[in-house]
N, C-alpha and C positions, 0 to 999 in steps of 0.2 A: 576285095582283091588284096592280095600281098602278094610279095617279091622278095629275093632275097639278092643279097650285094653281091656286087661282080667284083670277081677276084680281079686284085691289083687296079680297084679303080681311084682308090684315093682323095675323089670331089670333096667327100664330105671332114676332110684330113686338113682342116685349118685353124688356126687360133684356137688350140682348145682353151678350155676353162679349166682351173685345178683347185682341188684344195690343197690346204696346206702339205697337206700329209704325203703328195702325190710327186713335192718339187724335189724333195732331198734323194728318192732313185732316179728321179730324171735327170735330174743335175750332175751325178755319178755315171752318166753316160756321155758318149761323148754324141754331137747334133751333127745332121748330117748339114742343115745351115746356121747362122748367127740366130740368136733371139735373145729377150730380153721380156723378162716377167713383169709387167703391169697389173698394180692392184686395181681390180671389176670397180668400175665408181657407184656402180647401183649393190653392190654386196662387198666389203673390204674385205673379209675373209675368204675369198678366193680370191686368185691371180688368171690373166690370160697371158697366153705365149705371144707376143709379137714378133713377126720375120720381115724382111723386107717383102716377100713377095705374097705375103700371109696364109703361106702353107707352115703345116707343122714342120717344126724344125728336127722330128724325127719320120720326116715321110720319107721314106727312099726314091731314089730317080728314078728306080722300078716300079714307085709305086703300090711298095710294100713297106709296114710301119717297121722299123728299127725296135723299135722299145715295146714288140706286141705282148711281152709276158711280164712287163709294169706298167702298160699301157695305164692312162687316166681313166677313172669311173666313167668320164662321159664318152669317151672311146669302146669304153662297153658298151655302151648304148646301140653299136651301128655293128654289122659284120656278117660271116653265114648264119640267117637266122632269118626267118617270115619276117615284114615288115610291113606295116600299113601306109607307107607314105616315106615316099623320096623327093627332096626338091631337084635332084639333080638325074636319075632315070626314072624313066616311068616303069608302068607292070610288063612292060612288053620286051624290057632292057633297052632299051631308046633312051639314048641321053634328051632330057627336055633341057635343061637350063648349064651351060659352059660358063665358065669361070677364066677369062683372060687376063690370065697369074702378071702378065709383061705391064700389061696395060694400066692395071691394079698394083702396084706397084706402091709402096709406100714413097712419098716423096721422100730426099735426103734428109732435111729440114725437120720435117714430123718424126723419121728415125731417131735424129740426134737428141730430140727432147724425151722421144722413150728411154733412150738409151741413158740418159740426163736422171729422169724420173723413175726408171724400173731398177732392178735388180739384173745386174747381165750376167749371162751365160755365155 
């Protein structure tokens, strides 16, 4: 079975991962929230986006990406297009698994040592 992604759904629109190569057009935009780039500790040559509420900091409040024509490679990975597997709707477009962005929350404390240790934007 495959499915393809629902317009302006966004779930899969968090933390992404980048190479290097991917930070200096994103960084020339401006985020629709704060982040701050953290080196991967299991790979040092990529970075991840952290947000306080660990959506991409170019996901729109509509729920459309900001940045979709320098989007990251792994944001290629997801969008109209057959897919074999979502964690977040099933084949039927049924969300199975929600994401409570409020509740999820990066504590202040944990922000301030990314913010400490990353690279901000």
């Amino acid at each position: 079975m495959t499915w393809e992604c629902l317009p302006n759904c966004g779930l899969c629109c968090h933390e992404p991962w980048l190479f290097p190569s991917e930070v200096e057009p994103l960084v020339a935009r401006e985020p629709v929230r704060p982040y701050v780039l953290v080196h991967v500790s299991v790979d040092p040559d990529h970075y991840v986006m952290k947000t306080m509420d660990h959506r991409c900091a170019y996901l729109g409040h509509d729920g459309r990406c900001t940045v979709y024509d320098i989007r990251p490679w792994v944001c290629k990975q997801y969008g109209p297009k057959p897919h074999d597997y979502c964690p977040f709707i099933d084949g039927e477009g049924n969300v199975r698994l929600t994401v409570d962005y409020q509740k999820d929350q990066i504590h202040p404390e944990r922000w301030k040592e990314y913010v400490e240790k990353g690279v901000r934007h």
